[in-house]
Residue frames relative to the residue before (quaternion, step in Angstrom):
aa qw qx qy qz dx dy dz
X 1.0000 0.0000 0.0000 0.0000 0.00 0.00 0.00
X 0.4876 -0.6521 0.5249 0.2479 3.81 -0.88 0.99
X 0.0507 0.7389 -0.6484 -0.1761 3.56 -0.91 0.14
X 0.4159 -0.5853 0.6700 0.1883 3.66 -1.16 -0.39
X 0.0586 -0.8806 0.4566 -0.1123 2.88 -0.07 1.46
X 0.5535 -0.4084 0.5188 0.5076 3.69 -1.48 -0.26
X 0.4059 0.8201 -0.3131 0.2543 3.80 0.53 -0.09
X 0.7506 0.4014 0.0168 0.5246 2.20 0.35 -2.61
X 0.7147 0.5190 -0.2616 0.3892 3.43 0.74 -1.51
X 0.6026 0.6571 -0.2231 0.3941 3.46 1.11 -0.82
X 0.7430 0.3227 -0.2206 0.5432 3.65 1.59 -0.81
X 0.5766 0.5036 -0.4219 0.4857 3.43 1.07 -0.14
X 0.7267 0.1453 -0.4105 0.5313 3.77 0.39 -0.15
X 0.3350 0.5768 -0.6125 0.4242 3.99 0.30 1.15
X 0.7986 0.3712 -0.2498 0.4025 3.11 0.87 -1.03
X 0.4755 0.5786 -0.4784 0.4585 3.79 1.41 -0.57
X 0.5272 0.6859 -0.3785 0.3292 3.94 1.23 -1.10
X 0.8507 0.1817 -0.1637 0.4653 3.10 0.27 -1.66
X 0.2602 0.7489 -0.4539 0.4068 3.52 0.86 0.57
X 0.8156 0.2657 -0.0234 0.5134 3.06 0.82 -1.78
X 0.4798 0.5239 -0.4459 0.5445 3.47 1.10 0.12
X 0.8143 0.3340 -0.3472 0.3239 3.41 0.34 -0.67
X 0.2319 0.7703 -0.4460 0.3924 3.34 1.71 0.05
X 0.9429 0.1887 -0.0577 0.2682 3.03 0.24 -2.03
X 0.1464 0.6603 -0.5268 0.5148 3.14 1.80 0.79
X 0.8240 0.4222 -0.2448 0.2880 3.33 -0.20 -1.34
X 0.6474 0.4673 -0.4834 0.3588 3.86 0.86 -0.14
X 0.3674 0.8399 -0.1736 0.3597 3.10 1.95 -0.60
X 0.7799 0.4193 -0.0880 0.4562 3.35 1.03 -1.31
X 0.3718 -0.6623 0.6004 0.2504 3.56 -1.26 0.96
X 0.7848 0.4489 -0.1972 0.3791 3.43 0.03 -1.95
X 0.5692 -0.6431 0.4867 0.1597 2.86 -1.27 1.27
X 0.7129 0.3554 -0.3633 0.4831 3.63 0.62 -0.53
X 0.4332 0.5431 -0.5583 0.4535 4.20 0.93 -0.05
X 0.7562 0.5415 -0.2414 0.2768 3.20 0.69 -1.46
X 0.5330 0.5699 -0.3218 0.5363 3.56 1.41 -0.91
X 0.8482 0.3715 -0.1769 0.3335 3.25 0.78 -0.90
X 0.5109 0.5882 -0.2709 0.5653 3.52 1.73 0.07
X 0.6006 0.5498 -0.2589 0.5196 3.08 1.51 -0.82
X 0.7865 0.2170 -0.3099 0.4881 3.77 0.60 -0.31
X 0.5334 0.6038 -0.4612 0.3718 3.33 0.80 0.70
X 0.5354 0.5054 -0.3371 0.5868 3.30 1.70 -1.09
X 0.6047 0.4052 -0.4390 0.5267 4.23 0.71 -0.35
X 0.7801 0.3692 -0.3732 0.3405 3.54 -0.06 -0.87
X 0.6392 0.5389 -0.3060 0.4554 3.89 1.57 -0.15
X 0.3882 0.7510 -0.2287 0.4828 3.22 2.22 -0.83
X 0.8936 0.1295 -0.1526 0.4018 3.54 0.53 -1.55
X 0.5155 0.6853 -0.4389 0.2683 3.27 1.65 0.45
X 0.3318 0.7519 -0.2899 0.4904 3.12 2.29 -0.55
X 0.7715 0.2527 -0.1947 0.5505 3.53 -0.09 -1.30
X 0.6935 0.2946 -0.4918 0.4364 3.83 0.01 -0.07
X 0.6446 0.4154 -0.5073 0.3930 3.76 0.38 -0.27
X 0.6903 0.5083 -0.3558 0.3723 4.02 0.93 -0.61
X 0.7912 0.3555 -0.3755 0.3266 3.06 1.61 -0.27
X 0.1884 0.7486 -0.4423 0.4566 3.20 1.81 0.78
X 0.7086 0.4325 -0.1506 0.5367 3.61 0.53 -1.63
X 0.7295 0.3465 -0.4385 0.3943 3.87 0.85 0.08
X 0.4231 0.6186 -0.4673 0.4689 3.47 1.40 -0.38
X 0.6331 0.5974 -0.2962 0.3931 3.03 0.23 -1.30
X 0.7333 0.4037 -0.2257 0.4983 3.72 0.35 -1.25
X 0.7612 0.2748 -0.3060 0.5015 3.87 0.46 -0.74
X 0.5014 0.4281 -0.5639 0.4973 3.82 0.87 0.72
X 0.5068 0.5404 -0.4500 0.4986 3.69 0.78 -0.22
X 0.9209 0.1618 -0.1740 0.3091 3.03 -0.49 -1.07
X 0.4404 0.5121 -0.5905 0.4418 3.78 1.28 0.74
X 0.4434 0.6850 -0.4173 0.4000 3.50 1.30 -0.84
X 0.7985 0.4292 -0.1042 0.4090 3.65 0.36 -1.76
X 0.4742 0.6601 -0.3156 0.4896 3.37 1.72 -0.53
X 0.6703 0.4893 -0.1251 0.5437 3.40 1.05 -1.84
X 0.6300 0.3993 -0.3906 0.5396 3.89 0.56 -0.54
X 0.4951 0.5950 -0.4559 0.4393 3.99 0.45 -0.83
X 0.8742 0.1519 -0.2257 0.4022 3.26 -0.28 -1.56
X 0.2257 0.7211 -0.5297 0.3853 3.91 0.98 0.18
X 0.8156 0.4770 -0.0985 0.3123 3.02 0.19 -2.01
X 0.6844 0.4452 -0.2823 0.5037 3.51 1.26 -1.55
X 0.6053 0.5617 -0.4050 0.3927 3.67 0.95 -0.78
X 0.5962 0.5658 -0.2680 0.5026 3.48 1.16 -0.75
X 0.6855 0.5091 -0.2698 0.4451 3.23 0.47 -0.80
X 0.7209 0.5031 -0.2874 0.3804 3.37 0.93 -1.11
X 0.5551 0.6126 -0.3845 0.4109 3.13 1.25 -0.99
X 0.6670 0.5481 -0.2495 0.4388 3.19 0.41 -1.62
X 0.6049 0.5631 -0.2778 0.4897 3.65 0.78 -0.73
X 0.7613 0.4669 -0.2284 0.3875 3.37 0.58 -0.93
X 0.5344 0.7357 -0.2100 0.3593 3.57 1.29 -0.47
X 0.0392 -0.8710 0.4552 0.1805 2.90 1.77 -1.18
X 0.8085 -0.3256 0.2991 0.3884 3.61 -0.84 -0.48
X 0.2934 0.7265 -0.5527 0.2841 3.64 1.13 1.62
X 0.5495 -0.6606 0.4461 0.2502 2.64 -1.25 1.43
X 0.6968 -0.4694 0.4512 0.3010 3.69 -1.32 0.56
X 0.6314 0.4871 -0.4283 0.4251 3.55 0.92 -0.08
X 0.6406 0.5401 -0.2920 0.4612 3.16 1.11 -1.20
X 0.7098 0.4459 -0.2715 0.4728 4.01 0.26 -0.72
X 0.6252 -0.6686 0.3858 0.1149 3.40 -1.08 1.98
X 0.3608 -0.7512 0.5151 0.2005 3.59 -0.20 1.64
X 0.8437 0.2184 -0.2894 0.3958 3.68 1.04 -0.08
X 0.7968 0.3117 -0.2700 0.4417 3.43 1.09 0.32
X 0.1806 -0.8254 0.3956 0.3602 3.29 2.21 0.14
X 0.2162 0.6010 -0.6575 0.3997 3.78 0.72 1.45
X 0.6346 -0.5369 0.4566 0.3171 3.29 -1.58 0.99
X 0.3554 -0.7114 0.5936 0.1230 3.73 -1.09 0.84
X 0.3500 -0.7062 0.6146 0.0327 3.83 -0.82 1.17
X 0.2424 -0.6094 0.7380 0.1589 3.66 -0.87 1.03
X 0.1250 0.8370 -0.5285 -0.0671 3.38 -1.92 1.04
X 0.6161 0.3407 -0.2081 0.6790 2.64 1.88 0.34
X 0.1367 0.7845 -0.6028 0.0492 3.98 -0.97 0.14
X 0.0923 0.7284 -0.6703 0.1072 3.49 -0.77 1.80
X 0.4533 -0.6353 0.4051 0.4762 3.43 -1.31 -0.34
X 0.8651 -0.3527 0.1764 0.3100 3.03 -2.12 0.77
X 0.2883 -0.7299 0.4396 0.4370 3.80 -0.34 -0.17
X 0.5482 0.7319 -0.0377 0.4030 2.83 1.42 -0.43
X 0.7771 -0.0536 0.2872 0.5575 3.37 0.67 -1.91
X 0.1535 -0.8187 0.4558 -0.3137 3.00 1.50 1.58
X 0.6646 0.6829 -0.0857 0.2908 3.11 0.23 -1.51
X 0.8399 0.4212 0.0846 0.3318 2.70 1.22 -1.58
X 0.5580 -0.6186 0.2685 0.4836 2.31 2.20 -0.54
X 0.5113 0.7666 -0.1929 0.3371 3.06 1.73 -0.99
X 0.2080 -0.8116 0.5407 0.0760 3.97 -0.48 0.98
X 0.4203 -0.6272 0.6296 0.1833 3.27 -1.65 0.34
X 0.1537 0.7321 -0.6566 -0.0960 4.07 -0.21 0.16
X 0.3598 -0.5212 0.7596 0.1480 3.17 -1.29 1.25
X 0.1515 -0.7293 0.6668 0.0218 3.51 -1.34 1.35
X 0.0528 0.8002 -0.5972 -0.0120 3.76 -1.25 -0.34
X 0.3658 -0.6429 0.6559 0.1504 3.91 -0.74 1.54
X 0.5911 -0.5413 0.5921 0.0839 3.31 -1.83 1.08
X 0.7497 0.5978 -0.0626 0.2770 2.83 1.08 -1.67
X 0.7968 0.3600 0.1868 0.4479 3.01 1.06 -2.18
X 0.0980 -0.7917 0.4533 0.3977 3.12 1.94 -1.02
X 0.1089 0.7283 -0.6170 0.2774 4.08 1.32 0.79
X 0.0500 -0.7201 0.6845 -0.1020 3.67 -1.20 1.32
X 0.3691 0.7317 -0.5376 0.1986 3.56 -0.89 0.61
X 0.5912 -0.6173 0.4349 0.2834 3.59 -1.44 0.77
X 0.2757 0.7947 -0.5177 -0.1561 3.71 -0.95 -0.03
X 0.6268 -0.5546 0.4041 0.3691 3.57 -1.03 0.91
X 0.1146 0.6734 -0.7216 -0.1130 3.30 -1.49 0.66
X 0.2188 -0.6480 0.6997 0.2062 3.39 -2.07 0.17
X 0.4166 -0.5842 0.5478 0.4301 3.75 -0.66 1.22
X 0.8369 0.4178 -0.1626 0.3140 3.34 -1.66 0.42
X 0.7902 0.4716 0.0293 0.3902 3.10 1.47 -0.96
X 0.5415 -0.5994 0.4728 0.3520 2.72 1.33 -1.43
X 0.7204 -0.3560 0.4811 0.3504 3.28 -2.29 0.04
X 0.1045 0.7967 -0.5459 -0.2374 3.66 -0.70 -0.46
């Protein structure tokens, strides 16, 4: 993952510096050949500026598609989670935490008696199958 550092930011205004340092070298100067020659230094410091700033903007708009892409991660997450409303932990897919579908329902071998049930579950998602007690009234157990 790119970041944007104090770095990056740190050599692009170096270069606006010596940019402007050589500027003021340059009102400074008589001879025409310093000047020819200050003059392509203030260019050759000129385009190191604008390529380091546009380094440091790449840089920023890979960030913030990055942070774009985490955003909707987050809302998609959320929604999901939203959508579930108040399912009980039995119902929600120990391996894809996708909602779980009841498709079968007998009684307990066991605790029959009791009323107690058997729901044969099953993920959409995962094709995850498995059994889980219920008590009318009660719940998952």
């Amino acid at each position: 993952m790119a970041h944007l550092d104090a770095s990056t930011i740190a050599v692009a205004v170096k270069s606006l510096k010596d940019a402007a340092d050589i500027a003021k070298v340059l009102v400074g100067l008589r001879d025409a050949a310093q000047i020819k020659t200050k003059v392509i230094d203030l260019q050759s410091a000129i385009l190191t500026a604008q390529s380091d700033a546009l380094s440091a903007q790449h840089e920023q708009m890979v960030l913030l598609q990055q942070v774009r892409e985490l955003q909707a991660e987050v809302a998609g997450l959320k929604q999901q989670l939203s959508s579930r409303g108040n399912l009980p932990e039995a119902l929600i897919c120990p391996m894809c935490r996708n909602e779980l579908r009841v498709t079968a329902e007998h009684d307990d071998s066991t605790f029959a008696f009791a009323g107690v049930k058997v729901h044969s579950v099953a993920c959409a998602k995962c094709s995850y199958t498995g059994d889980r007690r219920y008590r009318p009234g009660k719940g998952y157990s």
